[in-house]
N, C-alpha and C positions, 0 to 999 in steps of 0.2 A: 527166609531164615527164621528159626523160632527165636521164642524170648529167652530160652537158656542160652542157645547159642547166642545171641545179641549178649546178653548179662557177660557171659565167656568173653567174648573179646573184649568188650566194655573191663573189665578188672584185669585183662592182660598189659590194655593200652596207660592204664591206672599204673600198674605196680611197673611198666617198663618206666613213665613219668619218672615217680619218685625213686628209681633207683638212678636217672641220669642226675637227679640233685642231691643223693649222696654225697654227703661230706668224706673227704679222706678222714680214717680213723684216727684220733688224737693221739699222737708218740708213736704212731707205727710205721718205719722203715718200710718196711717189705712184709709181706705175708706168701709163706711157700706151703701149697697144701691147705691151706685154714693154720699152719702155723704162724704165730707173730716173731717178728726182727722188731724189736722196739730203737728210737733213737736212742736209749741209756746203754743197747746192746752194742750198737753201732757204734756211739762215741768211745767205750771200754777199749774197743776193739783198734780204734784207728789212733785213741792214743798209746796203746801198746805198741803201734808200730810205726808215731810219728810223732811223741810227744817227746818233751826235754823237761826234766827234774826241776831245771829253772824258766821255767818256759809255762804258766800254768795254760789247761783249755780252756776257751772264750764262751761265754755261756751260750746252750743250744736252746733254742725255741724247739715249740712241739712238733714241728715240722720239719725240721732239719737242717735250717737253715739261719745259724745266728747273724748278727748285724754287721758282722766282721769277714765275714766269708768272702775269700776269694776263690776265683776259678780254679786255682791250682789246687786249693783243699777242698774247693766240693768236686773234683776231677777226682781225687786221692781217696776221698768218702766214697766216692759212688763203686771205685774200684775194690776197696775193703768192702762196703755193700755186697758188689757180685759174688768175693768169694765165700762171703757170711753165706747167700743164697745155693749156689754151688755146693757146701760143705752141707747144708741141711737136705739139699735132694739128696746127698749120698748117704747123711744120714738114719734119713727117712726109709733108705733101699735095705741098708746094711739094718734096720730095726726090723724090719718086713721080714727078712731073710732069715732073721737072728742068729746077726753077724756082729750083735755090740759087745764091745770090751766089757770085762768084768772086773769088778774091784780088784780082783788076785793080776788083773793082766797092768792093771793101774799101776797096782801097788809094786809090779816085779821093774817096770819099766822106771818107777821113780828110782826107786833102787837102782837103777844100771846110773840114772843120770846123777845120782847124789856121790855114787861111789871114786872119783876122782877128786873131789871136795872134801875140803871140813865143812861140818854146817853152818860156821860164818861166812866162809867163800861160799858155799850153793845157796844161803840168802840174801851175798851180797848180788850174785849172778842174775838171781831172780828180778832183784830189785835195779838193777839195771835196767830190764826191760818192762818194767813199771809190772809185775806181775806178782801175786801171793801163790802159798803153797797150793792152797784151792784154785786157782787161777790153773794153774800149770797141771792141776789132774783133771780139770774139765778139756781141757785141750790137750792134752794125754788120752782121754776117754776116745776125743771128737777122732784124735789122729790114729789111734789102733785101731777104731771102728770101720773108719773109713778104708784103710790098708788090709784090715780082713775083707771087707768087700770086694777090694781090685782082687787081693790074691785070688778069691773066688769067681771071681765074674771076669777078669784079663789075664792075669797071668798063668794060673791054671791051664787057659786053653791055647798056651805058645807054645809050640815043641818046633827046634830045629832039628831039622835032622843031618845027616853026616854029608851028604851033598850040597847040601846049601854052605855049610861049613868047609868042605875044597871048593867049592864053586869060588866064594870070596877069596879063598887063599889063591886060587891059579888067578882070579882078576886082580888082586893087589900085592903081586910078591913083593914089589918095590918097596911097600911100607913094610916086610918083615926083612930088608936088608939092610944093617947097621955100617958104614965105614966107620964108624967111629962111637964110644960108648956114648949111650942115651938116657935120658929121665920120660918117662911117661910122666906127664901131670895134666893138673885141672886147676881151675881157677876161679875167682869168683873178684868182679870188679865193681866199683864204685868211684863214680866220677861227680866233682860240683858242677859239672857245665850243663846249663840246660839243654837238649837234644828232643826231638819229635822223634826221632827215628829210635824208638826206644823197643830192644830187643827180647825183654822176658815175660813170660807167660803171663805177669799180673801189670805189665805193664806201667812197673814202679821204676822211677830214675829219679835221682834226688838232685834240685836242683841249684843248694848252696854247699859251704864249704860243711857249714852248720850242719845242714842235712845229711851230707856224704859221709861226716866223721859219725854222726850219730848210729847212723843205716849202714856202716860197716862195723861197729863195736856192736853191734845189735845182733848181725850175723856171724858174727866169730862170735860172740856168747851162744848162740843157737847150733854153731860146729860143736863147742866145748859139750855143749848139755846131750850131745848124741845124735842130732838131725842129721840126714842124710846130704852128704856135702854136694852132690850131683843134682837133687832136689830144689835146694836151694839155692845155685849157680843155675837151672833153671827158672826160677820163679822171679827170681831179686841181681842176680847179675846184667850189669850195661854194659854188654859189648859182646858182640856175635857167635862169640861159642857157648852163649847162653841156651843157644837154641840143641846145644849136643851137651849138654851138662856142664859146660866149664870146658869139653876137655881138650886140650893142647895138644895132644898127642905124643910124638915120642921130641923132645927137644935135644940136639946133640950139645953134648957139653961144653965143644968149642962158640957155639953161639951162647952161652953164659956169660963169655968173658965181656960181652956187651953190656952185661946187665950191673947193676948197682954193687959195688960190694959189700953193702945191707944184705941183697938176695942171695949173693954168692955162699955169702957166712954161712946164712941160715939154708941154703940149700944141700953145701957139702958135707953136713952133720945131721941130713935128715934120713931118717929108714922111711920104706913104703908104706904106708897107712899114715904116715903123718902130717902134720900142717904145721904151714908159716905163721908165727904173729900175725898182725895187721902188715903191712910196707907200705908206706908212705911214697911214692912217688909222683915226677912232675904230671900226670894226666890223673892223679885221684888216690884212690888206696885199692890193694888184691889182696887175698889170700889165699895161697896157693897147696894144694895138696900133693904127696907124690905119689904115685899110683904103682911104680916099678922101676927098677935102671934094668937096664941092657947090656950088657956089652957088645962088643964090633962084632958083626960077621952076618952069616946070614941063618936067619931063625927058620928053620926046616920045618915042612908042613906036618911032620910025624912028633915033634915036641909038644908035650902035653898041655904047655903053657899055650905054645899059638894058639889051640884048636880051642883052651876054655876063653884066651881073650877074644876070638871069631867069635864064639858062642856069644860070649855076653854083649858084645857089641851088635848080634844080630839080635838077640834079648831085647836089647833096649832100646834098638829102631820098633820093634815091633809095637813092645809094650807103648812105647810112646804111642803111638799110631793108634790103638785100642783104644789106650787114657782117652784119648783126646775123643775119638768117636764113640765113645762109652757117655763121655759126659753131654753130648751134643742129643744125642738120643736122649738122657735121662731129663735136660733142661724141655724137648721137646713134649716130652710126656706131663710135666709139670704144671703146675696151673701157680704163677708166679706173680703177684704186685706189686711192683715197684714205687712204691713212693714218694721218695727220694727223689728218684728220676724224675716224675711228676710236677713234683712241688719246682724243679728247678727250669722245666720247661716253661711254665706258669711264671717263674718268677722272669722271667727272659724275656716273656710278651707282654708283660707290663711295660 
């Protein structure tokens, strides 16, 4: 072997050394790409979606890890974490692409969410969910960039076409025939009871009473402000039609008569696109959406309603199905540091 080659490996075995004694970087979360997640990004972010007005957060070390930390909020941190890391691959896709919102898409979108408010109610709104006007168009920017992305990169490439569309209808005529008139809805649940078997995509379930009342005024503010209710009956609803958006499907009105007459009130005086208050009932609080009524009889396959509700309901197996392997490829392609995760494995083996 010559003496360059010697010297060559000699400074390989060198720089491999002192990169295994790298210190993790001071205040860095995660880094996606050579981009930084700081712990000041992270804390922003997890008390936007778990903090209380009288509740203040506990000081953080550089690390991530303050002196008070329990399992269940560094569970909740690392889960806000992944989606911080997720929301930056996509962003990083849809910058590549240039598919990012522009201040006109900002600006048109605050305007849709300010316009059911006076600006005392949509700063009280805000400030419910611990957030400033700047706050709400960085996460306005984050959420139309990302949503121009999917349209271009999933949804774009679903077409149903008219046989998939009778195929469904000759395998489920049963669900288009009514004895009796019906409500289509969706739901979104929050329960205080702690549960493992936690049902939605981010894997959030609130574990007090404290929590559950917070984590459902949080998402009925996020209904009000224009989010998509399906979205977040997926992401944040406890209990198994989380996994289909909330949705209930067609409920017959004589099963009503079971329910509360809080629900009843609010359900006989509702039209389709609307939503319930909060309802307090005995397993937690819902908010329920109506999607449609019905009346009795049987919904024939030539109705132009059956054929666009097939559609969108094979839409939205699909698109999900995409989402989901869309994001599994783009995590794969990533070059992602966790250190959060890190720091918490290390503190574990001590």
């Amino acid at each position: 072997m010559s003496s360059f080659v010697q010297l060559a490996a000699v400074a390989v075995l060198v720089l491999a050394a002192s990169s295994c004694k790298h210190s993790v970087p001071e205040n860095v979360a995660a880094t996606v790409n050579g981009h930084v997640i700081t712990y000041q990004d992270l804390e922003k972010q997890y008390q936007l979606q778990f903090s209380s007005a009288d509740r203040p957060a506990p000081p953080t070390l550089s690390n991530g890890l303050d002196k008070t930390s329990d399992d269940q909020t560094l569970t909740q941190k690392m889960e806000v974490l992944r989606v911080m890391i997720d929301n930056q691959i996509m962003l990083q896709r849809a910058e590549k692409l240039g598919l990012m919102a522009t201040d006109g898409d900002v600006d048109a979108r605050l305007a849709e969410l300010k316009a059911p408010f006076t600006q005392e109610e949509f700063l009280r709104q805000l400030a419910a969910r611990h957030m400033s006007v700047d706050d709400l168009k960085v996460q306005l920017r984050q959420d139309l960039s990302i949503q121009k992305l999917f349209n271009k990169e999933v949804t774009s490439k679903i077409s149903i076409t008219d046989g998939e569309i009778r195929d469904f209808y000759l395998a489920n005529q049963a669900r288009f025939s009514f004895p009796e008139p019906q409500i289509h809805m969706s739901q979104i649940v929050v329960t205080p009871h702690p549960d493992s078997n936690v049902h939605n995509l981010k894997n959030d379930k609130a574990q007090t009473e404290e929590e559950a009342r917070r984590k459902i005024e949080m998402l009925q503010a996020r209904v009000h402000q224009g989010e998509d209710f399906g979205m977040l009956a997926q992401n944040y609803s406890e209990d198994p039609t989380a996994a289909n958006s909330g949705d209930l499907g067609f409920v017959r009105e004589s099963a009503l008569e079971q329910a509360s007459p809080e629900l009843r009130k609010a359900l006989a005086a509702m039209t389709p696109g609307q939503v319930t208050p909060v309802i307090h009932t005995q397993e937690g609080y819902r908010i329920l959406k109506v999607i449609s009524r019905e009346p009795a009889g049987q919904r024939e396959f030539e109705n132009p309603r059956v054929q666009q509700d097939i559609r969108e309901t094979l839409m939205n197996r699909k698109e999900q199905l995409l989402r989901s392997a869309y994001y599994e490829v783009a995590r794969d392609e990533a070059q992602v540091a966790n250190y959060l995760a890190q720091a918490v494995v290390q503190r574990d083996k001590k």
